[in-house]
TORPA-4810 file (N, C-alpha, C, O; in nm, 3 decimals):
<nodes>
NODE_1_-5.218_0.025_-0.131_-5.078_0.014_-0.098_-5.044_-0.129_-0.057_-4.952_-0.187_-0.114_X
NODE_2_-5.123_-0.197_0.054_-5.138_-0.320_0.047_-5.113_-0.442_-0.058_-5.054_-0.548_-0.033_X
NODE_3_-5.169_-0.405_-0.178_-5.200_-0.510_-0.296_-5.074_-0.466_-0.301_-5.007_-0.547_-0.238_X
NODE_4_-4.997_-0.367_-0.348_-4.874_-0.312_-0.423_-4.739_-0.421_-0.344_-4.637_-0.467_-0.395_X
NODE_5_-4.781_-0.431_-0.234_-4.657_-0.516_-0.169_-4.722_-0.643_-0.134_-4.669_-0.706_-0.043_X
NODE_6_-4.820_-0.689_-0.186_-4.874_-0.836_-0.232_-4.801_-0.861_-0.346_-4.746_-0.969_-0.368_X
NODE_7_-4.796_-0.736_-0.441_-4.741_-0.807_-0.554_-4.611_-0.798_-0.573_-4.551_-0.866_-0.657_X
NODE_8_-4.555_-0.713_-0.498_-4.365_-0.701_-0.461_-4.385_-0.819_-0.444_-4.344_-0.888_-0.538_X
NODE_9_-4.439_-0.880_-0.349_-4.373_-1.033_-0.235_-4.408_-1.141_-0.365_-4.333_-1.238_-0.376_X
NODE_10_-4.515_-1.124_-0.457_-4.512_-1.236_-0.569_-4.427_-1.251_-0.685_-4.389_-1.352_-0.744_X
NODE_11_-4.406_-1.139_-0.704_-4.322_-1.064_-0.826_-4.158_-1.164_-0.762_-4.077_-1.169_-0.854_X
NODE_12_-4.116_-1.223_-0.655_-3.990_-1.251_-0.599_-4.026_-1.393_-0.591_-3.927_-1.462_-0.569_X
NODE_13_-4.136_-1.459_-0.603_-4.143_-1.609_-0.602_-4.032_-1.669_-0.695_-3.973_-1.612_-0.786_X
NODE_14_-4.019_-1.796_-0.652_-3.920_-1.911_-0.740_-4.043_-1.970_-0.834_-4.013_-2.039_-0.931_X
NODE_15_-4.187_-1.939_-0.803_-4.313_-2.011_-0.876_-4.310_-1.905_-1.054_-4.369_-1.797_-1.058_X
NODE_16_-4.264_-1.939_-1.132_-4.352_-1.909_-1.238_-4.415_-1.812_-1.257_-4.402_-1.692_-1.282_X
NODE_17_-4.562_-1.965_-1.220_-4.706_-1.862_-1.240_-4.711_-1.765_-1.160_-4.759_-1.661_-1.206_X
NODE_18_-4.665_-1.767_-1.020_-4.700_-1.646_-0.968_-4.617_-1.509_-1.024_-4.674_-1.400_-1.028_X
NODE_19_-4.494_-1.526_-1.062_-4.404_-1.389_-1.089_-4.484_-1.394_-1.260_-4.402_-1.347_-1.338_X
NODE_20_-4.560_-1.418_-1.304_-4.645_-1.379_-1.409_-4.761_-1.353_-1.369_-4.793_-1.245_-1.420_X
NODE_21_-4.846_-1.396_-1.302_-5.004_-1.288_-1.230_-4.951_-1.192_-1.148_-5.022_-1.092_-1.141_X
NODE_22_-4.845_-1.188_-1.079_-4.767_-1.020_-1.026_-4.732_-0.927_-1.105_-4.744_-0.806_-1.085_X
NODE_23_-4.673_-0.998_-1.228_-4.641_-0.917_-1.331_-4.773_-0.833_-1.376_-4.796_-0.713_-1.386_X
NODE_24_-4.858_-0.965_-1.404_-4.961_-0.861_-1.500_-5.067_-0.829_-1.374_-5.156_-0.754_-1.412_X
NODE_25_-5.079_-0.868_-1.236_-5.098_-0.715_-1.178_-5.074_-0.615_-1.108_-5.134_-0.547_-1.025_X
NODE_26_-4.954_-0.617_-1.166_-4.834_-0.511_-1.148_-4.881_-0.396_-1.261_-4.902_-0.277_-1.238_X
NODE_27_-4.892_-0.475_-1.407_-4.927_-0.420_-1.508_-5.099_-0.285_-1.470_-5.113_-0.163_-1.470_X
NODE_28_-5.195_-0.411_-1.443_-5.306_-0.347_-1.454_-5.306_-0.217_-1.343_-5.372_-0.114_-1.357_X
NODE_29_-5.228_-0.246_-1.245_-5.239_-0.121_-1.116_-5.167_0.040_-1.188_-5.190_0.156_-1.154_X
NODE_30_-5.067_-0.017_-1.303_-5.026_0.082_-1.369_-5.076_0.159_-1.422_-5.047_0.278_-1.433_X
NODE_31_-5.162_0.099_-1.464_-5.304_0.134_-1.602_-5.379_0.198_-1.533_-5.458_0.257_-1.607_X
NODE_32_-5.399_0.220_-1.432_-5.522_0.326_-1.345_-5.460_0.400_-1.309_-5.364_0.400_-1.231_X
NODE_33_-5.555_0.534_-1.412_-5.516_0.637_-1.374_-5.533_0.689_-1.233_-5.518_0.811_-1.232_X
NODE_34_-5.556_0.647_-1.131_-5.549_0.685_-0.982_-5.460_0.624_-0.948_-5.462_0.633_-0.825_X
NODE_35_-5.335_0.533_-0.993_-5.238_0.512_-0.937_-5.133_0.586_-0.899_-5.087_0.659_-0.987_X
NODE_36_-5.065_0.592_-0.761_-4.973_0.638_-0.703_-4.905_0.595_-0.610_-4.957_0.523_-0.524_X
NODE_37_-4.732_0.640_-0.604_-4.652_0.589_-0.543_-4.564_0.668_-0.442_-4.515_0.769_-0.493_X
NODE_38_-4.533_0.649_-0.316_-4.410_0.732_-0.300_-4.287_0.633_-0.304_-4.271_0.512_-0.323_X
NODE_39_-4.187_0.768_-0.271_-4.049_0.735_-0.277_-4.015_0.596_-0.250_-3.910_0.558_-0.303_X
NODE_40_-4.085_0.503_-0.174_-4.011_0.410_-0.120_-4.076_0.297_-0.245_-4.028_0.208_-0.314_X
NODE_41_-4.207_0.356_-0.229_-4.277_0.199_-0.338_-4.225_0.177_-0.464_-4.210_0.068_-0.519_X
NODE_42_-4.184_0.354_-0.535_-4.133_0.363_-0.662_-4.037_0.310_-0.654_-4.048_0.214_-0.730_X
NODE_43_-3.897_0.308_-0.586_-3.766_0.260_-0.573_-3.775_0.095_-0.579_-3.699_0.013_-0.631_X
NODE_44_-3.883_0.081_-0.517_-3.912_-0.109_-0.511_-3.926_-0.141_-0.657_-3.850_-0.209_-0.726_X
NODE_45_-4.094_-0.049_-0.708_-4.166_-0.097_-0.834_-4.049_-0.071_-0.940_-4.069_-0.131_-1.046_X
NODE_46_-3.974_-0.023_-0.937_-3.851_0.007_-1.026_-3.725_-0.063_-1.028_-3.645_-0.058_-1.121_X
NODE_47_-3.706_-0.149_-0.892_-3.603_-0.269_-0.922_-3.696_-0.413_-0.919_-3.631_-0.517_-0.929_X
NODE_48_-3.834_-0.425_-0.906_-3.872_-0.528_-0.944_-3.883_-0.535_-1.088_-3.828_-0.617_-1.162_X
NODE_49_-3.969_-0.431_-1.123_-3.986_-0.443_-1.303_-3.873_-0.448_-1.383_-3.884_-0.487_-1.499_X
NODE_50_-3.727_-0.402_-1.324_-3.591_-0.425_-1.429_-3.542_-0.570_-1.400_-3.460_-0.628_-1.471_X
NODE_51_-3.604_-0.626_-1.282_-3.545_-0.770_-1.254_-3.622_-0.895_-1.331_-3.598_-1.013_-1.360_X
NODE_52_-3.722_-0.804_-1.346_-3.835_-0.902_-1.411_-3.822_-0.903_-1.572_-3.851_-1.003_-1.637_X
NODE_53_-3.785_-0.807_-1.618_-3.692_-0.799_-1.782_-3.598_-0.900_-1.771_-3.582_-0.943_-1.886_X
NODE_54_-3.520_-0.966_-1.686_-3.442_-1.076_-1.699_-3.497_-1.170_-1.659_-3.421_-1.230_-1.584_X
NODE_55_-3.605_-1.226_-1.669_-3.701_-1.305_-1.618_-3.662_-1.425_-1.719_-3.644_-1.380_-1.832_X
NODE_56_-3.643_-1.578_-1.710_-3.578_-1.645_-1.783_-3.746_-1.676_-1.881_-3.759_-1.711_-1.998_X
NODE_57_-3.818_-1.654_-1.811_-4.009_-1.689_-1.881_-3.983_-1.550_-2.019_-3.927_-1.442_-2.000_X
NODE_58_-4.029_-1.586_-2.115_-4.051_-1.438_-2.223_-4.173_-1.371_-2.222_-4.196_-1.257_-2.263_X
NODE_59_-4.283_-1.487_-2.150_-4.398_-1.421_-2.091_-4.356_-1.327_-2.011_-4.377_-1.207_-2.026_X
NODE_60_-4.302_-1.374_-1.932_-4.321_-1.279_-1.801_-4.240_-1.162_-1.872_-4.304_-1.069_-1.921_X
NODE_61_-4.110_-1.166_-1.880_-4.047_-0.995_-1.938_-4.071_-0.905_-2.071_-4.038_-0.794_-2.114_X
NODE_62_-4.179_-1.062_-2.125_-4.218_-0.929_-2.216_-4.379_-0.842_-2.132_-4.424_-0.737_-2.178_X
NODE_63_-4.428_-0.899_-2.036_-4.500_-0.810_-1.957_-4.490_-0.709_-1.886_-4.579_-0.633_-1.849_X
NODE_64_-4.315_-0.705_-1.853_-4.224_-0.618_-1.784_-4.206_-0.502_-1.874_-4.230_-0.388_-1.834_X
NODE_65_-4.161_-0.529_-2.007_-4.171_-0.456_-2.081_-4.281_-0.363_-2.116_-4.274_-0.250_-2.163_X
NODE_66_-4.381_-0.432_-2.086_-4.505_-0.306_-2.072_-4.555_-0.246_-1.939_-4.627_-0.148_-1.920_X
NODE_67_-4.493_-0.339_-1.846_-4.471_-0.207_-1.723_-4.366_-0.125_-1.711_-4.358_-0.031_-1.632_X
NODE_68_-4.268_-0.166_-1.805_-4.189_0.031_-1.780_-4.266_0.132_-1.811_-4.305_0.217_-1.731_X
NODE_69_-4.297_0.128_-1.965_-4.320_0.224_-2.010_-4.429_0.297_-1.913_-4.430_0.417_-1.886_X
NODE_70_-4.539_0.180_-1.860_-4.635_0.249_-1.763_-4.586_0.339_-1.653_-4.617_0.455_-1.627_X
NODE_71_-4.475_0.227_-1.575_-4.401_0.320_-1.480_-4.295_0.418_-1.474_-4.243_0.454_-1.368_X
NODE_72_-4.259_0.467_-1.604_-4.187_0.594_-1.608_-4.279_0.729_-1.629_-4.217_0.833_-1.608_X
NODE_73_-4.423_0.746_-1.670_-4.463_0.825_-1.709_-4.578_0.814_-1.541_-4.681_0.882_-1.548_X
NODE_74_-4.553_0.731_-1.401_-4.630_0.708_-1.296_-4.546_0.759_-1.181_-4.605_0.796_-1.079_X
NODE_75_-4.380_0.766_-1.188_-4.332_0.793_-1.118_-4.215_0.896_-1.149_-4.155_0.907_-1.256_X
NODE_76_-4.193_0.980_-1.012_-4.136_1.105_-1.000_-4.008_1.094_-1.171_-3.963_0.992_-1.222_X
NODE_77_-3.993_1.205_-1.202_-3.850_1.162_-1.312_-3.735_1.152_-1.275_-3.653_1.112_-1.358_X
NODE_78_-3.684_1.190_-1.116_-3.582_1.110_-1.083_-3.588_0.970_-1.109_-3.484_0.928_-1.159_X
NODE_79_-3.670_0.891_-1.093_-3.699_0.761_-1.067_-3.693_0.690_-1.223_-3.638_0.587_-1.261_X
NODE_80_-3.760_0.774_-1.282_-3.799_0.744_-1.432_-3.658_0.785_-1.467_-3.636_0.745_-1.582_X
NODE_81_-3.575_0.834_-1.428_-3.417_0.885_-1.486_-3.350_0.753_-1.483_-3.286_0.705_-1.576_X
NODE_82_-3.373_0.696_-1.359_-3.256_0.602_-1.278_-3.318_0.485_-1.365_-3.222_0.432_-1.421_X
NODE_83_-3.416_0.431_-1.395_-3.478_0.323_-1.493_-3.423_0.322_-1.625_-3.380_0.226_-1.688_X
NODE_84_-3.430_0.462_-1.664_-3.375_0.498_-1.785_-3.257_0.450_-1.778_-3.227_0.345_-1.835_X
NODE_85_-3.170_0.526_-1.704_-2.988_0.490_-1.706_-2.979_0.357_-1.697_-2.935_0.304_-1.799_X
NODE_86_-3.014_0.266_-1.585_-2.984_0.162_-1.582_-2.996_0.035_-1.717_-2.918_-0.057_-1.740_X
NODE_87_-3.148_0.082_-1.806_-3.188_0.025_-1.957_-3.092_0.051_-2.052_-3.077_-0.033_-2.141_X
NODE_88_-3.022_0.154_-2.051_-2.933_0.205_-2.148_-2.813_0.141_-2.080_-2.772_0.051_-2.153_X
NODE_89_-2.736_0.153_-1.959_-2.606_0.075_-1.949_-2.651_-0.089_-1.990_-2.548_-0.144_-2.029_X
NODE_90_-2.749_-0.169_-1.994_-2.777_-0.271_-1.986_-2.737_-0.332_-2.178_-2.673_-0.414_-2.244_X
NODE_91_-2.858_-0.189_-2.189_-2.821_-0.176_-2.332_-2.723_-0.178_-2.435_-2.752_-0.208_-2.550_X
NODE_92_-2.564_-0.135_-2.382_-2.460_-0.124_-2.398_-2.342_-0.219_-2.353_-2.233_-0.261_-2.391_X
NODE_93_-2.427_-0.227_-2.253_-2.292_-0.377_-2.224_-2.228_-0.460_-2.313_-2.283_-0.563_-2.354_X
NODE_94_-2.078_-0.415_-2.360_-2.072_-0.511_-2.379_-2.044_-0.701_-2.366_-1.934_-0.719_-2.314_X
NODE_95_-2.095_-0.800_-2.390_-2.134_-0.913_-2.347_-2.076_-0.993_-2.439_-2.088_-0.969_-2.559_X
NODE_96_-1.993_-1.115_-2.385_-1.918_-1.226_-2.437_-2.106_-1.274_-2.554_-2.227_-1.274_-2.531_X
NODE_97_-1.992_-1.313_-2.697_-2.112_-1.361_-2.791_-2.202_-1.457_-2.732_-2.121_-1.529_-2.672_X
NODE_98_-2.329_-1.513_-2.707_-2.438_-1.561_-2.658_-2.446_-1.570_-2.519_-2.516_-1.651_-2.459_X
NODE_99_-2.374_-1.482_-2.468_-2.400_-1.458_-2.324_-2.482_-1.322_-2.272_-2.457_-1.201_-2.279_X
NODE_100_-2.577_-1.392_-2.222_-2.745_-1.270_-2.174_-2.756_-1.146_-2.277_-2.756_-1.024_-2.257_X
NODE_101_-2.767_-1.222_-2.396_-2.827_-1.108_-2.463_-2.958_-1.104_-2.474_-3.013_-1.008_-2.530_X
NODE_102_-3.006_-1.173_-2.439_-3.169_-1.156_-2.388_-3.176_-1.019_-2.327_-3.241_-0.925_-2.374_X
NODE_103_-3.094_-1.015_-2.203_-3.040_-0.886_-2.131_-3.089_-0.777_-2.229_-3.197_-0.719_-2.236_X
NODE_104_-2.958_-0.763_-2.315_-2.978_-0.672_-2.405_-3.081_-0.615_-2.478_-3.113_-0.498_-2.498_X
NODE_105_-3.140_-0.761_-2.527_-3.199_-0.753_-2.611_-3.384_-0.727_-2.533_-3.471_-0.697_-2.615_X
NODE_106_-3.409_-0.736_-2.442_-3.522_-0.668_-2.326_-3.501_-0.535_-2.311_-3.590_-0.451_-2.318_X
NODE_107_-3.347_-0.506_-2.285_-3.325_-0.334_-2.249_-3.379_-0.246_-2.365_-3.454_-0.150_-2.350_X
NODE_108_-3.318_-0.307_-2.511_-3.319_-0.209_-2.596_-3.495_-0.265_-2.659_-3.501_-0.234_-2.778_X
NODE_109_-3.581_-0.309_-2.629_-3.713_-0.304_-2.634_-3.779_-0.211_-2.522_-3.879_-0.144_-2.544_X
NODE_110_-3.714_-0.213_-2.402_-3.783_-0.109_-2.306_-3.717_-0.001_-2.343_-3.771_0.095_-2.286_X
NODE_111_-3.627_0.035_-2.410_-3.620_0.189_-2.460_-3.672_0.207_-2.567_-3.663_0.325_-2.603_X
NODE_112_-3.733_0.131_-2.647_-3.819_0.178_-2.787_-3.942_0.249_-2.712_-3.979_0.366_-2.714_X
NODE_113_-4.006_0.101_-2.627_-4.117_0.141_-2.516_-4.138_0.229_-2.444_-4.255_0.255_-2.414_X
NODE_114_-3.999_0.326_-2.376_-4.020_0.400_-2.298_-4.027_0.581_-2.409_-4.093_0.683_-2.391_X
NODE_115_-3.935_0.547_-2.503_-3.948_0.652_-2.569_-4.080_0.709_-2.600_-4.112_0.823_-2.566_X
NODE_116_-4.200_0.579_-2.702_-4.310_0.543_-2.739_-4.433_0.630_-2.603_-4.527_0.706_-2.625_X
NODE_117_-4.381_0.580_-2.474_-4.484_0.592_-2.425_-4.434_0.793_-2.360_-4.518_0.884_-2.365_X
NODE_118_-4.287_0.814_-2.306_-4.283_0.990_-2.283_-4.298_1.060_-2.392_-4.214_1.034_-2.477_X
NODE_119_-4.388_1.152_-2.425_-4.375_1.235_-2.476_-4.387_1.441_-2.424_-4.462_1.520_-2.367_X
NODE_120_-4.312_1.437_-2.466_-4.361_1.601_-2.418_-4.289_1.629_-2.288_-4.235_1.544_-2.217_X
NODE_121_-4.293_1.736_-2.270_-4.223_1.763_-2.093_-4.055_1.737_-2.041_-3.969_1.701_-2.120_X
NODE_122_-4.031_1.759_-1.914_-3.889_1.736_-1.884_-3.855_1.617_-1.935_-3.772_1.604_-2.026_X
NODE_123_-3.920_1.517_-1.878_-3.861_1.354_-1.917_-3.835_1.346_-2.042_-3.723_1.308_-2.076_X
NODE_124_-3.962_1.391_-2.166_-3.918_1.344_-2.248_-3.768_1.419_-2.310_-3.694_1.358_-2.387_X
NODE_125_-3.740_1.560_-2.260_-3.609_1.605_-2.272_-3.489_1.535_-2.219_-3.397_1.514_-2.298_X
NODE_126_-3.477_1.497_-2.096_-3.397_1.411_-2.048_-3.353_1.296_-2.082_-3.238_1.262_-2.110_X
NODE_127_-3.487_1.216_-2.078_-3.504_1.084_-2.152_-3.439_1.058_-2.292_-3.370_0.959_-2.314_X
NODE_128_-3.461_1.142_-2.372_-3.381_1.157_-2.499_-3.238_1.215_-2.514_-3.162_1.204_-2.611_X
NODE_129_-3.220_1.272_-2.411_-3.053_1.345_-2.417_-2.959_1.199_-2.405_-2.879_1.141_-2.479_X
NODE_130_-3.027_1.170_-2.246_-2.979_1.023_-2.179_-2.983_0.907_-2.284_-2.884_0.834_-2.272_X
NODE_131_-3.051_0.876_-2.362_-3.082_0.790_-2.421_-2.964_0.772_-2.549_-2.905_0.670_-2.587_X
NODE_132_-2.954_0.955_-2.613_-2.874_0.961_-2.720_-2.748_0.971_-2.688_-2.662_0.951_-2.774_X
NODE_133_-2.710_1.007_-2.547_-2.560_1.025_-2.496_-2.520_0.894_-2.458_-2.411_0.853_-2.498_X
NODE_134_-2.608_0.807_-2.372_-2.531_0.660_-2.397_-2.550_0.569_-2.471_-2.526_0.458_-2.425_X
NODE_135_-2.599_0.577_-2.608_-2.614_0.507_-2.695_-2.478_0.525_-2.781_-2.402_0.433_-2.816_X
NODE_136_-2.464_0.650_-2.806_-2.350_0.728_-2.892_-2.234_0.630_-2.790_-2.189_0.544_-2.865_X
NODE_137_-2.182_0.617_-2.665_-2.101_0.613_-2.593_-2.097_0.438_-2.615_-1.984_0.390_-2.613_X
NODE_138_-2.184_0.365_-2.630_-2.200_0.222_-2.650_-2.134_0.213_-2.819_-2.056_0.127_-2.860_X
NODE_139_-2.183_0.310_-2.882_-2.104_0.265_-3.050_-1.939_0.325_-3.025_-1.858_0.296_-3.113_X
NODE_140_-1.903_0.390_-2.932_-1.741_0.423_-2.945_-1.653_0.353_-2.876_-1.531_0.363_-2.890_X
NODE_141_-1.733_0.250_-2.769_-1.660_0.128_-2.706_-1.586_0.042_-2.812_-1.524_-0.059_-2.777_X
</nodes>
């Protein structure tokens, strides 16, 4: 639990390198299967990893990008809901022409990713309703 808020506190540096070795071991803590979170760590690990998708480095958010997918299938599916929603409004925004579509263009890679990695079960029911109801709602804007 310790390391986990070692790497919150690095993951928020103005340094670079460090919000990229937080990232990726942010990543690897994902990857073990004995990882676990409660309510409070998930709510953190879930607005660091969407902050880190806007990461101006492409290292770093495309590493982010492979910690969603880890952390929606690690934490409760409320949590994995609220990640979801927030990727999809991000996804949809619409945005003055060359303004943060990086934005965009990170969101709608962490929903290929997140699809890729739920399968089966509530989430992936949810996950896909959510996914197809505000996508549909982004093409009628």
């Amino acid at each position: 639990m310790s390391s986990m808020l070692l790497i919150l506190e690095k993951i928020n540096s103005k340094d670079k390198d460090f919000r990229y070795m937080a990232t990726s071991d942010l990543l690897n803590e994902l990857q073990k299967e004995t990882f676990r979170a409660d309510g409070d760590l998930e709510r953190r690990l879930g607005d660091a990893i969407l902050a880190q998708l806007e990461d101006q480095s492409g290292d770093i958010s495309g590493m982010a990008v492979k910690c969603v997918g880890h952390l929606v299938r690690k934490v409760s599916q409320a949590r994995a809901e609220v990640v979801i929603k927030t990727l999809c409004e991000r996804a949809i925004t619409a945005l003055p022409k060359g303004k943060n579509e990086q934005q965009r263009d990170m969101a709608m890679i962490s929903l290929k990713t997140v699809v890729g990695e739920v399968s089966g079960g509530n989430l992936a029911v949810s996950a896909s309703n959510m996914i197809a109801n505000k996508m549909l709602e982004g093409v009628t804007k």
